[in-house]
C-alpha positions as CSV (number, residue, x, y, z in Angstrom):
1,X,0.0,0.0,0.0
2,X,1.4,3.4,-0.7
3,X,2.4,5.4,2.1
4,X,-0.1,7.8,1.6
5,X,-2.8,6.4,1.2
6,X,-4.8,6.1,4.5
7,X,-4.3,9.3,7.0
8,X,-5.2,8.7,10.8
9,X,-7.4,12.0,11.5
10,X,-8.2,12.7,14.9
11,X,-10.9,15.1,14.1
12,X,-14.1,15.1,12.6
13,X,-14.5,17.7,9.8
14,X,-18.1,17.4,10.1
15,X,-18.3,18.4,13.6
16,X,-19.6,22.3,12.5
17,X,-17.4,24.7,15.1
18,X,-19.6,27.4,13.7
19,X,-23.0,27.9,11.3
20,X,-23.0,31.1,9.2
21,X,-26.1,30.9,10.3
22,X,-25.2,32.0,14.1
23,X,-24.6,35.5,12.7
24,X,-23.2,37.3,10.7
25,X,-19.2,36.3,11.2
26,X,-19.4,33.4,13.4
27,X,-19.2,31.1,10.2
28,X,-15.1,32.2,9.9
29,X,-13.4,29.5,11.7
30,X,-9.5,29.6,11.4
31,X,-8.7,25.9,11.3
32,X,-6.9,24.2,14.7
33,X,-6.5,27.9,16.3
34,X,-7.4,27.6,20.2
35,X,-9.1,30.8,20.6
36,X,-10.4,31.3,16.7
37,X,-12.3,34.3,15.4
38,X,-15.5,35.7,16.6
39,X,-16.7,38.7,15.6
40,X,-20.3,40.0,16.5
41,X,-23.2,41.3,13.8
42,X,-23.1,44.9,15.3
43,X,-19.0,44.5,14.4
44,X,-19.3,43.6,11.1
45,X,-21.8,46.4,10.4
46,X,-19.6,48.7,11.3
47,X,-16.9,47.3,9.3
48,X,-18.9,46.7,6.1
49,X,-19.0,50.2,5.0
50,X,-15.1,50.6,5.2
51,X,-14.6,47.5,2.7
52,X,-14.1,47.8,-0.7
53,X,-15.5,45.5,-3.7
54,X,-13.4,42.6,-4.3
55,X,-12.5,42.0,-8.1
56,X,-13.5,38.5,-9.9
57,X,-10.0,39.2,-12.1
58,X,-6.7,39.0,-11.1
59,X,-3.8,39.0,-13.0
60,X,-1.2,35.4,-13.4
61,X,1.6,37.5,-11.0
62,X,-0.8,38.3,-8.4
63,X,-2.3,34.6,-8.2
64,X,1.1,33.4,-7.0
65,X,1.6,36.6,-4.5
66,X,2.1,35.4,-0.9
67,X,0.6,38.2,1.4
68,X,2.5,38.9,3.8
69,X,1.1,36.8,7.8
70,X,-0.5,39.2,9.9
71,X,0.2,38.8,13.5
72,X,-3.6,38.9,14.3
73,X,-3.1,34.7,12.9
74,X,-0.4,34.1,14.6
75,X,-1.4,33.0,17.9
76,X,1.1,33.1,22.0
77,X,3.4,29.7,20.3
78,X,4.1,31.4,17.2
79,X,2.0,29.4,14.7
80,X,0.7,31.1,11.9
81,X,-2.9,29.9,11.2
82,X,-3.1,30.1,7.3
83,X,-6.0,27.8,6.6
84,X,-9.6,29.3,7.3
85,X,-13.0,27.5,7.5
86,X,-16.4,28.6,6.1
87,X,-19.6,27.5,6.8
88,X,-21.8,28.4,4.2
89,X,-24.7,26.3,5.8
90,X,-26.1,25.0,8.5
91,X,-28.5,23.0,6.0
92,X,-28.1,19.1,5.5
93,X,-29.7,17.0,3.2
94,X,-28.7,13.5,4.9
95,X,-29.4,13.1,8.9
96,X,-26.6,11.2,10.1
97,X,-26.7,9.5,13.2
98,X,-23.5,10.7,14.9
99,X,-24.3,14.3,13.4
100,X,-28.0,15.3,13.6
101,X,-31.3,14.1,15.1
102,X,-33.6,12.8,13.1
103,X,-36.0,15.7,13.3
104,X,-32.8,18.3,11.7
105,X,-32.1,21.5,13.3
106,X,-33.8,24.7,14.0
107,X,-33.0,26.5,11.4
108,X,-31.7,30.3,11.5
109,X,-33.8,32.5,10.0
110,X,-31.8,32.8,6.1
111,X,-32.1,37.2,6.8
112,X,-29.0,36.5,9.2
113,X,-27.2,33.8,6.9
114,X,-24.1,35.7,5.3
115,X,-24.6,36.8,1.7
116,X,-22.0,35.8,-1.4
117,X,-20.9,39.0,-1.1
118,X,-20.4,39.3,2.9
119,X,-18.6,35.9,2.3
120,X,-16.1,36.8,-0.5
121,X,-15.4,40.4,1.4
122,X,-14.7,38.5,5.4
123,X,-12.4,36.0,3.5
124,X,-11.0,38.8,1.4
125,X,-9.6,40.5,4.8
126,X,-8.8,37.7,5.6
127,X,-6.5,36.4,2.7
128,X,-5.1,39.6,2.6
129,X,-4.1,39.1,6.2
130,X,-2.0,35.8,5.1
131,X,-4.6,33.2,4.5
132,X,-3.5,30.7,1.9
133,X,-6.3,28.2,1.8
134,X,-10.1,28.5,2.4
135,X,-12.4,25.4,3.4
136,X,-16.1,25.6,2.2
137,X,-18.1,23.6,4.9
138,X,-21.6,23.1,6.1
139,X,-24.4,21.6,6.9
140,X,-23.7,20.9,3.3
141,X,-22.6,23.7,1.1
142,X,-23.8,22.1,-2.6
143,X,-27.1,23.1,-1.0
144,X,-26.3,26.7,-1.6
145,X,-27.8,27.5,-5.0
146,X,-25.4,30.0,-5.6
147,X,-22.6,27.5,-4.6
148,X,-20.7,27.9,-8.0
149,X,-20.7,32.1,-8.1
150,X,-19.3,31.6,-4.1
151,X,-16.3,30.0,-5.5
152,X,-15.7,31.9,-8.5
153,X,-15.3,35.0,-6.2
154,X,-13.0,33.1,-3.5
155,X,-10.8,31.4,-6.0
156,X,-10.0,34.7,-7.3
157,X,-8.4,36.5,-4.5
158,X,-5.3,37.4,-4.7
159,X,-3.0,35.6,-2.2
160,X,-5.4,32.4,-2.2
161,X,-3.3,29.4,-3.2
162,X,-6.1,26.8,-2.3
163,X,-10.0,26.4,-2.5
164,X,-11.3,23.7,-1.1
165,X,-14.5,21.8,0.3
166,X,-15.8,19.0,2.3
167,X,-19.6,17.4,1.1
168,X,-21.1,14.4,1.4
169,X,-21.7,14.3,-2.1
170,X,-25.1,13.5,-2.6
171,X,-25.4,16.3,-5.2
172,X,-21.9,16.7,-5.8
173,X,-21.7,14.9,-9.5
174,X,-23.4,16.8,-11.3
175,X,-22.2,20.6,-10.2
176,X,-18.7,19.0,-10.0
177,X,-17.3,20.0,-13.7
178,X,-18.9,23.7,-13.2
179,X,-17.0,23.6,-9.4
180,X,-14.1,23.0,-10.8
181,X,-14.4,25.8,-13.5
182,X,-14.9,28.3,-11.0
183,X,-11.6,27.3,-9.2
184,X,-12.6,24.1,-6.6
185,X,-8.8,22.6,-6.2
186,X,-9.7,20.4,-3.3
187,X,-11.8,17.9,-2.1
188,X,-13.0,15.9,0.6
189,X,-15.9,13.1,0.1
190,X,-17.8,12.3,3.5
191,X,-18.7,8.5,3.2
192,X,-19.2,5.9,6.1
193,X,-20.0,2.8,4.6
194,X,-19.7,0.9,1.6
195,X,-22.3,-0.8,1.9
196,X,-26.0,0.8,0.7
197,X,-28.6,-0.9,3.2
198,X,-25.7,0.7,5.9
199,X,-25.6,4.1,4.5
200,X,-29.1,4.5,4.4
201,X,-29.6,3.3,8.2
202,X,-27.0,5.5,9.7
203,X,-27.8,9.3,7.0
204,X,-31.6,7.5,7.1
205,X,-31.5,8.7,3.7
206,X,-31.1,7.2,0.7
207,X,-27.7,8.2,-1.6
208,X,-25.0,5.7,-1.4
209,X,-24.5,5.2,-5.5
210,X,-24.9,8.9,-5.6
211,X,-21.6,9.4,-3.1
212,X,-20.0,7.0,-5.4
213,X,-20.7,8.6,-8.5
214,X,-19.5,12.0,-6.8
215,X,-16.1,10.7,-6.2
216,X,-16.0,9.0,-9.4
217,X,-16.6,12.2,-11.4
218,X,-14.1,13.9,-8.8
219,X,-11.4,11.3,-10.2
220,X,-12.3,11.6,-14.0
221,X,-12.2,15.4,-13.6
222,X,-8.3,14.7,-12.4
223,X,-8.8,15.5,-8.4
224,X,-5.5,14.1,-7.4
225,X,-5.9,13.0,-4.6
226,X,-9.7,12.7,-3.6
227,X,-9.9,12.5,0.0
228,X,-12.8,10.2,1.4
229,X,-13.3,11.3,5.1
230,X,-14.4,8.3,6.5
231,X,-16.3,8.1,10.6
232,X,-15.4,4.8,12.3
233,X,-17.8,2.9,14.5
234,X,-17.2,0.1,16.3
235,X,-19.8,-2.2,15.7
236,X,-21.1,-0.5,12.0
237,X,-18.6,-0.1,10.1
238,X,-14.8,-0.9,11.6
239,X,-15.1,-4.1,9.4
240,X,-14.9,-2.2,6.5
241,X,-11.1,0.1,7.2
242,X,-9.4,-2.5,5.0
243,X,-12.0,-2.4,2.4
244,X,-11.5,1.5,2.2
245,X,-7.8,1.0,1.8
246,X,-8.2,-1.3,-1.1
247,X,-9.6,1.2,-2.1
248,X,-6.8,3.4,-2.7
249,X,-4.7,0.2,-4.8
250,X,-5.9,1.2,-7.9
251,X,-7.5,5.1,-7.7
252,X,-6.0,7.9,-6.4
253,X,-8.0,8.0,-3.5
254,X,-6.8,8.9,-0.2
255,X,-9.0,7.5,2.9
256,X,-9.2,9.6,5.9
257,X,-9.9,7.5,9.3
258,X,-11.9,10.1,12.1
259,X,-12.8,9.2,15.3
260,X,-16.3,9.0,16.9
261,X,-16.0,12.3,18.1
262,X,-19.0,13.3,20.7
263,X,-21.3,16.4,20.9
264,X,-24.5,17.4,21.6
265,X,-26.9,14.9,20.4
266,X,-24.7,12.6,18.6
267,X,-25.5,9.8,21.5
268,X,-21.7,9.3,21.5
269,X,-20.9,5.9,23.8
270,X,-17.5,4.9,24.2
271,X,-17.9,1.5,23.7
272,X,-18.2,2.8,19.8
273,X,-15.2,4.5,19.9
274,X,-12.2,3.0,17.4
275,X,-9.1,5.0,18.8
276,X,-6.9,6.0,15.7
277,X,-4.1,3.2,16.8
278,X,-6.2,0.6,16.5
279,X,-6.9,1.4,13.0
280,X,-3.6,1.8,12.4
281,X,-3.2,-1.7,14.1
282,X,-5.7,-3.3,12.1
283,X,-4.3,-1.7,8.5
284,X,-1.0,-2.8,9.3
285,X,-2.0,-6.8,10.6
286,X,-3.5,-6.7,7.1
């Protein structure tokens, strides 16, 4: 097996930090900082008015331009927090067990979601202020219908070397090509199973062939790799880690392990928890 191909991560990237649906700025998340960013509404009003329009068009100089780190990412150890996560939604269109209740969410009111335009102007300052790489998250954010324009914008700022997104690919296939016009360079896959009657009982929703067609169409369109983020369960699916890793033999698919992480209303037990090691343990004896 290549050494690549199956990366213990201890996190879950579906666990959502932040909705952009909390308010206004809550949705900018800078990735594995301890105290992150959290700006109130009333702040960002303020601010709004001293922004300036960002530009769809850059020139081929200024798209490999390296702003400079501000120290307002750089946090008391000296780490320079360069990668930045954006909710777009708190929306989902599966109900995963370990995620959501059955029932969903209350859902904020979409007045106080941030608009394309509040989006592509917060991560404007904050590519400007030495952000490199931008994470679209949700909920889901293929939801969005004006998911494709969102990344046009972002994948034109200067500074901005990467544009990625984690989805659970239900609708994935089929905006994928567009995606990728408008500057997608990354992706992540969420899938738990590979097995359909067991995908539908834990996102009780149909969709397994359509996740598979997703990252089928990721690979055609030359995604190199595509990242399958894959939740391990004792008892559901940890029979299955060395079926993912065949996986990876013959595409260039790279699986990502995550712990059963708990949170509010996930149910989390510790008797379903699959600690990273033993994965690793159970690759390796195979």
């Amino acid at each position: 097996m290549r050494p690549c191909i199956s990366s213990i991560a201890k996190w879950h990237s579906r666990l959502r930090n932040f909705s952009s649906a909390n308010c206004r700025l809550t949705s900018l998340i800078l990735h594995e900082s301890s105290n992150g960013s959290n700006l109130s509404s009333s702040h960002m009003d303020r601010t709004m008015s001293k922004m300036y329009s960002t530009s769809c068009e850059k020139s081929p100089a200024d798209a490999h331009r390296d702003n400079p780190v501000s120290d307002m990412l750089s946090d008391s150890f000296g780490r320079q927090h360069t990668y930045l996560r954006i909710s777009l939604s708190e929306r989902c269109n599966l109900r995963c067990q370990y995620c959501m209740p059955a029932e969903g969410v209350e859902l904020t009111p979409t007045p106080q979601l941030l608009s394309p335009n509040e989006i592509v102007r917060l991560a404007n300052l904050f590519v400007s202020s030495g952000v490199s790489k931008i994470r679209l998250t949700g909920g889901e954010p293929t939801i969005r219908k004006d998911i494709e324009e969102i990344c046009l914008q972002l994948s034109s700022l200067s500074g901005l070397k990467t544009l990625a997104m984690t989805t659970n690919g239900i609708t994935l296939a089929n905006k994928l090509p567009r995606l990728k016009e408008c500057g997608l360079s990354l992706l992540n896959i969420s899938l738990d199973t590979l097995v359909p009657a067991k995908f539908e009982f834990m996102s009780r929703r149909k969709g397994h062939d359509r996740v598979m067609k997703a990252i089928d169409a990721a690979i055609e369109l030359g995604y190199n790799p595509v990242k399958v983020n894959c939740v391990v369960m004792r008892g559901f699916n940890d029979d299955e880690i060395c079926d993912f890793v065949e996986l990876t033999r013959e595409k260039p698919i790279n699986i990502r392990f995550i712990e059963f992480m708990p949170f509010d209303g996930n149910v989390w037990k510790v008797k379903k928890l699959v600690p990273y090691s033993e994965m690793m343990d159970i690759v390796v004896r195979t």
